[in-house]
MDTraj code that builds the backbone (N, CA, C; nanometers):
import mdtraj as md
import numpy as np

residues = "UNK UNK UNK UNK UNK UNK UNK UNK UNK UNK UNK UNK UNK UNK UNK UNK UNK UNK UNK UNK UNK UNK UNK UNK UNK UNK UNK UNK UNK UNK UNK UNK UNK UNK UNK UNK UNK UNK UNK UNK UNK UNK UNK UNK UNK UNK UNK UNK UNK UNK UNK UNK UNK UNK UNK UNK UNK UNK UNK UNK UNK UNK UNK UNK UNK UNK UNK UNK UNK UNK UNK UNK UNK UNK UNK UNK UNK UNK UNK UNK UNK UNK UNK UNK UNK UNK UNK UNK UNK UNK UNK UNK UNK UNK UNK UNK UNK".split()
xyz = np.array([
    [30.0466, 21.5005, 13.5075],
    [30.0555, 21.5528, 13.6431],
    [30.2018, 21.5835, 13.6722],
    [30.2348, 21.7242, 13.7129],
    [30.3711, 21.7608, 13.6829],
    [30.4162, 21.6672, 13.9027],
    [30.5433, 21.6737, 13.9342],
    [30.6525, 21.6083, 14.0166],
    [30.5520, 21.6326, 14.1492],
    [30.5166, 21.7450, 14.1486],
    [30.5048, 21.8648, 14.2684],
    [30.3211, 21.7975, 14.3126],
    [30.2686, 21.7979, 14.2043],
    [30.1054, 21.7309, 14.2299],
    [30.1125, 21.6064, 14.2420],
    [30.2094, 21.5006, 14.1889],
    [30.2060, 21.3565, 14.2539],
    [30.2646, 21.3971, 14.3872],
    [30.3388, 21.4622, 14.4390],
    [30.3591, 21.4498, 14.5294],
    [30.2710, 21.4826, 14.6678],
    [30.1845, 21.5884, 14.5971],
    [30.1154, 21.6092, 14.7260],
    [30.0048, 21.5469, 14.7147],
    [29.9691, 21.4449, 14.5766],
    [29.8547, 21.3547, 14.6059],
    [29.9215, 21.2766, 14.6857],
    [30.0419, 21.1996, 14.7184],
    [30.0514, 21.0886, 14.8048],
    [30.0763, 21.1561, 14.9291],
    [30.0972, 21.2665, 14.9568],
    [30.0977, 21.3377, 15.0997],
    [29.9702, 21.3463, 15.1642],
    [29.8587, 21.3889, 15.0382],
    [29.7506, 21.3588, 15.1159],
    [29.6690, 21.2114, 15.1587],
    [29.7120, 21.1404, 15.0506],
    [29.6912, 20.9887, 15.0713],
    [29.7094, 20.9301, 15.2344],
    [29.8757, 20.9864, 15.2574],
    [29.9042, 20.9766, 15.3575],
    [29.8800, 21.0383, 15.4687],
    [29.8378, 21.1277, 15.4805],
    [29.7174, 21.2251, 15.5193],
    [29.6053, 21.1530, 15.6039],
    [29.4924, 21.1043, 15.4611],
    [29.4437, 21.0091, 15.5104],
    [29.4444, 20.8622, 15.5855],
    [29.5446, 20.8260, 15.5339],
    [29.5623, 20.6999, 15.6359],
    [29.6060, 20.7341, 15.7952],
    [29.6495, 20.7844, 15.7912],
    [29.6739, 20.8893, 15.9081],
    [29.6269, 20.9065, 16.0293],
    [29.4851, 20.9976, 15.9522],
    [29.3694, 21.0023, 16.0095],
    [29.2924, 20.9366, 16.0713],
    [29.2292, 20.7963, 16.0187],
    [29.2004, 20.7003, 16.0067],
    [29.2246, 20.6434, 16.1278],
    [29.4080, 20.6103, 16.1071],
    [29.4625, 20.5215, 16.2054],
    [29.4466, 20.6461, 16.3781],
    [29.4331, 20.7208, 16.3292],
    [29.4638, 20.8157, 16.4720],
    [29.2994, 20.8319, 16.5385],
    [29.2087, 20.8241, 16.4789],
    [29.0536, 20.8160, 16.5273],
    [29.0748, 20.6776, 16.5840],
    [29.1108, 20.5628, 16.5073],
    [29.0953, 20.4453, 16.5615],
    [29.1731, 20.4349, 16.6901],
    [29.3057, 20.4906, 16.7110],
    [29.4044, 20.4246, 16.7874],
    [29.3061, 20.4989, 16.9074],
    [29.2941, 20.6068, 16.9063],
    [29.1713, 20.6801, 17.0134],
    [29.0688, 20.6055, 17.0650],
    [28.9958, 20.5373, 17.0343],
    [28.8794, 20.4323, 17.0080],
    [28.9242, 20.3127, 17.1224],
    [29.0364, 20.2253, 17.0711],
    [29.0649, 20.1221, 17.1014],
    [29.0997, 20.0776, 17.2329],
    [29.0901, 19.9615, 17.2622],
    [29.1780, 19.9114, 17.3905],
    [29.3510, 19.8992, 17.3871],
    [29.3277, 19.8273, 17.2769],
    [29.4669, 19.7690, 17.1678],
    [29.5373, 19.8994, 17.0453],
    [29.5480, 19.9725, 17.0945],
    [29.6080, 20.0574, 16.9664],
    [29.7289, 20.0420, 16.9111],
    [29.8037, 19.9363, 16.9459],
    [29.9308, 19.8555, 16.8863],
    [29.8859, 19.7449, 16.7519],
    [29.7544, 19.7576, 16.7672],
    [29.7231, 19.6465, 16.6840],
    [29.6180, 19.6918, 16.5886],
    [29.5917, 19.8252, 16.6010],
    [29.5883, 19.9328, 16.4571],
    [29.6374, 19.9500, 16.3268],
    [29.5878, 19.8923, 16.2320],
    [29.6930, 19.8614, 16.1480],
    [29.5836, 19.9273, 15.9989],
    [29.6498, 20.0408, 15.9331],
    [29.5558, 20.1044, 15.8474],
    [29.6349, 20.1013, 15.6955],
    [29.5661, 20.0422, 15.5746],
    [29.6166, 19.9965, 15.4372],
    [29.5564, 20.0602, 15.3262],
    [29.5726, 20.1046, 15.2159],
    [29.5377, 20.1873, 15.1070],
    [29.5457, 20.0803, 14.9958],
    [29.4820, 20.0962, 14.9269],
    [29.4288, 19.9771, 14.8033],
    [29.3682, 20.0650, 14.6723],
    [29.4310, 20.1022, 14.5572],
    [29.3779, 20.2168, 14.4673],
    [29.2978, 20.0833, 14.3865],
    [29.1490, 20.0971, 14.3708],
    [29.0955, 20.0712, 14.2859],
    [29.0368, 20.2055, 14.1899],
    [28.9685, 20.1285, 14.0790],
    [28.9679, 20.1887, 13.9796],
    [28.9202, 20.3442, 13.9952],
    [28.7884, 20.3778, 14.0743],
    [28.8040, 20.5211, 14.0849],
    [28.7820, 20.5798, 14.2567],
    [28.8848, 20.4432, 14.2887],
    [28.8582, 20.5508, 14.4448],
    [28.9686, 20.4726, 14.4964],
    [29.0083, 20.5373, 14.6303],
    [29.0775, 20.4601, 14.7110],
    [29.0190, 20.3631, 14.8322],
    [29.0805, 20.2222, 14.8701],
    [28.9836, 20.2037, 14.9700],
    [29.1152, 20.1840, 15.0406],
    [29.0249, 20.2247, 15.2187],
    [29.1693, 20.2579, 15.2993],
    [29.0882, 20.1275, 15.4053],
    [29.1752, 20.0237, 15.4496],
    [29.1031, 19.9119, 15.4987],
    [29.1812, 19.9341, 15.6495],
    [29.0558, 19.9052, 15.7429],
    [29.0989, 19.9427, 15.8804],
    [29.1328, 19.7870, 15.9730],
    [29.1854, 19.7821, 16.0328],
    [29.2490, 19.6506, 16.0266],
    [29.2354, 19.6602, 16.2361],
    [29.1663, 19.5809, 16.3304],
    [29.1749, 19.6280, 16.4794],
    [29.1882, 19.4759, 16.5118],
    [29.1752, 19.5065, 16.6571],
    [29.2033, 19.3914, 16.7273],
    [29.0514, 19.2968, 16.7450],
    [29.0251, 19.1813, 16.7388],
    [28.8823, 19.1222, 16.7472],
    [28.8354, 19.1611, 16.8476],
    [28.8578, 19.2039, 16.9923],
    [28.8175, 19.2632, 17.0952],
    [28.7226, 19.3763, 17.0541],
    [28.8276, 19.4624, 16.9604],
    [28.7904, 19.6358, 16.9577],
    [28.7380, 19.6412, 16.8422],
    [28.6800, 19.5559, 16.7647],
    [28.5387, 19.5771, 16.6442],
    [28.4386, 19.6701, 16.6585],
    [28.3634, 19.6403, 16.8288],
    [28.2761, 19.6526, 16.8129],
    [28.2877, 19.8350, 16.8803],
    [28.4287, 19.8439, 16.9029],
    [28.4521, 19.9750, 16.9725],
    [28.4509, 20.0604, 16.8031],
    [28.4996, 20.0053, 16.7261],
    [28.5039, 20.0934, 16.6332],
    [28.4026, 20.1316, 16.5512],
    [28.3421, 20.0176, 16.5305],
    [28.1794, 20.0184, 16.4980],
    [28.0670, 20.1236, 16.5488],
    [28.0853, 20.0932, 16.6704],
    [27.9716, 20.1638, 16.7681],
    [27.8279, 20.0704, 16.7427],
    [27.7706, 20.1630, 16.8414],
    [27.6295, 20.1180, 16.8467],
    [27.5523, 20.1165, 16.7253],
    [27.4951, 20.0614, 16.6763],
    [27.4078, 20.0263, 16.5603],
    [27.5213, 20.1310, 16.4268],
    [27.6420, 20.1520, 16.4178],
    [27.7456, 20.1575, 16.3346],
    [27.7594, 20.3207, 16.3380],
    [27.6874, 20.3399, 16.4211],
    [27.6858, 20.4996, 16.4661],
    [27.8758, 20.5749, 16.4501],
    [27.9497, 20.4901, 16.4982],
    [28.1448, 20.5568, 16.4696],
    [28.1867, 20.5275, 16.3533],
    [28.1057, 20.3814, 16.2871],
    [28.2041, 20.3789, 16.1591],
    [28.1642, 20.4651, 16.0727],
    [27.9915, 20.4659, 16.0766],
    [27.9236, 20.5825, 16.0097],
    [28.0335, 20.7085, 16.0232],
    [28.0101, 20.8028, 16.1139],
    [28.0819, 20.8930, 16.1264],
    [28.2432, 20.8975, 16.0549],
    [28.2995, 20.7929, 16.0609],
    [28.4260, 20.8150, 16.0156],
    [28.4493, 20.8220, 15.8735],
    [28.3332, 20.6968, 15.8444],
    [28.2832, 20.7443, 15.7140],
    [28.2689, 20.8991, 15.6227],
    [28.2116, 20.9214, 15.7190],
    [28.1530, 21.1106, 15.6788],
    [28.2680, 21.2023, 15.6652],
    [28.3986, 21.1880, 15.7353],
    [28.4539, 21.2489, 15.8007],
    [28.5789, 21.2463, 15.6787],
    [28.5891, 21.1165, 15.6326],
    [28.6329, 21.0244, 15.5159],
    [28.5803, 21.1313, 15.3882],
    [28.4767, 21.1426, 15.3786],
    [28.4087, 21.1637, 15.2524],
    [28.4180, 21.3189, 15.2493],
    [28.4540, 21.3944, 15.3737],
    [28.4339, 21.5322, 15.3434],
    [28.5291, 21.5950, 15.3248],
    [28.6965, 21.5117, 15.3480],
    [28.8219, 21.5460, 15.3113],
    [28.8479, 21.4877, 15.1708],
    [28.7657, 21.3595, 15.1611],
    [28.7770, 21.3276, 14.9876],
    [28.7291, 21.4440, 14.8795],
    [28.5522, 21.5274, 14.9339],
    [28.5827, 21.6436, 14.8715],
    [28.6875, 21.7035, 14.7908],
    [28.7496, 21.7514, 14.9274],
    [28.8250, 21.8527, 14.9144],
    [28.9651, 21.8257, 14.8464],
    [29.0045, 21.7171, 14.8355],
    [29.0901, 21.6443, 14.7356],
    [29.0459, 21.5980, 14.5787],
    [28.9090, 21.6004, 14.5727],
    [28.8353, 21.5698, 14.4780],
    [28.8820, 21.3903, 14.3813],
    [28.9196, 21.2852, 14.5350],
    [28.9195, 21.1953, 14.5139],
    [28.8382, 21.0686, 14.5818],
    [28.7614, 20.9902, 14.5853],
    [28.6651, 20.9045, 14.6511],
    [28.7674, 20.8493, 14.7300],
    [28.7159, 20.8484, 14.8748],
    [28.7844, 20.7340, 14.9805],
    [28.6579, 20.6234, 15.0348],
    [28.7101, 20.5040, 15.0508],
    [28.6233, 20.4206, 15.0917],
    [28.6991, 20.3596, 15.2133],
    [28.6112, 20.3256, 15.2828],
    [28.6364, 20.2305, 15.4286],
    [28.6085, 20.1221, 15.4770],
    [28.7090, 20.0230, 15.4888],
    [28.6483, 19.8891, 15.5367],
    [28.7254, 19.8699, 15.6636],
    [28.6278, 19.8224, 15.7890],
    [28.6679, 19.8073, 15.9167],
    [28.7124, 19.6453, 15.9230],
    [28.7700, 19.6053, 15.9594],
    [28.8221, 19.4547, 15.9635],
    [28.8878, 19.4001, 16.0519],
    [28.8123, 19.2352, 16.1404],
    [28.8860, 19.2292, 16.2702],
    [29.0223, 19.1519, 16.2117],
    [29.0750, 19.2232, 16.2899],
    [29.2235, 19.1005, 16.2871],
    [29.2111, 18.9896, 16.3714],
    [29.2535, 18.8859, 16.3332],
    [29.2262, 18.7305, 16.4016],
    [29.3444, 18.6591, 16.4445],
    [29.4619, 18.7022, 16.4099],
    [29.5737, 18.7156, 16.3963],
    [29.6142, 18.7518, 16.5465],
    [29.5808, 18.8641, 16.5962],
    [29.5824, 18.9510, 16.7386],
    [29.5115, 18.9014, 16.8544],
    [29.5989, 18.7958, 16.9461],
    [29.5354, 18.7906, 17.0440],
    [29.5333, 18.8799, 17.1619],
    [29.4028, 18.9003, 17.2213],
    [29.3664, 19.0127, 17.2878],
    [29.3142, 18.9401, 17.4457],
])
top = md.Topology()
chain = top.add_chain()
for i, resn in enumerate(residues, 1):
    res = top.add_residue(resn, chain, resSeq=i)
    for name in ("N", "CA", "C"):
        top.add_atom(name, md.element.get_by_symbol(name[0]), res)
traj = md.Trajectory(xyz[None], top)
């Protein structure tokens, strides 16, 4: 992979986390306590969403109806990069709210 394509794989990496964090911070009560992480396993990336214990269930939605979606939203820019993204929503416990 020549200088120019690592580089714009981690632009889009960053891209995605991005994203991620900017749907969530939208979502939240707490958007200071948004906190979005990238983890390369073997053939995908997982980008772990990190909120306040309050705002779980904001990110979730109703019967998982937002994470679903972000999911999708996740998977249709992975396309187009032609690399797998995965998503894990996670309360922070850490953050009092």
């Amino acid at each position: 992979m020549t200088q120019s394509a690592q580089s714009a794989g981690v632009d889009s990496y960053a891209n995605m986390i991005e994203l991620v964090s900017d749907i969530a911070r939208a979502l939240v009560d707490f958007p200071e306590s948004v906190s979005v992480e990238a983890f390369n396993e073997e053939e995908a990336t997982v980008i772990r969403l990190r909120v306040a214990a309050s705002d779980i269930g904001k990110v979730i939605g109703k019967q998982g109806r937002t994470a679903r979606s972000m999911r999708t939203i996740l998977a249709a820019a992975s396309m187009k990069m032609k690399h797998r993204f995965a998503l894990d929503i996670v309360e922070d416990h850490s953050t009092q709210a």
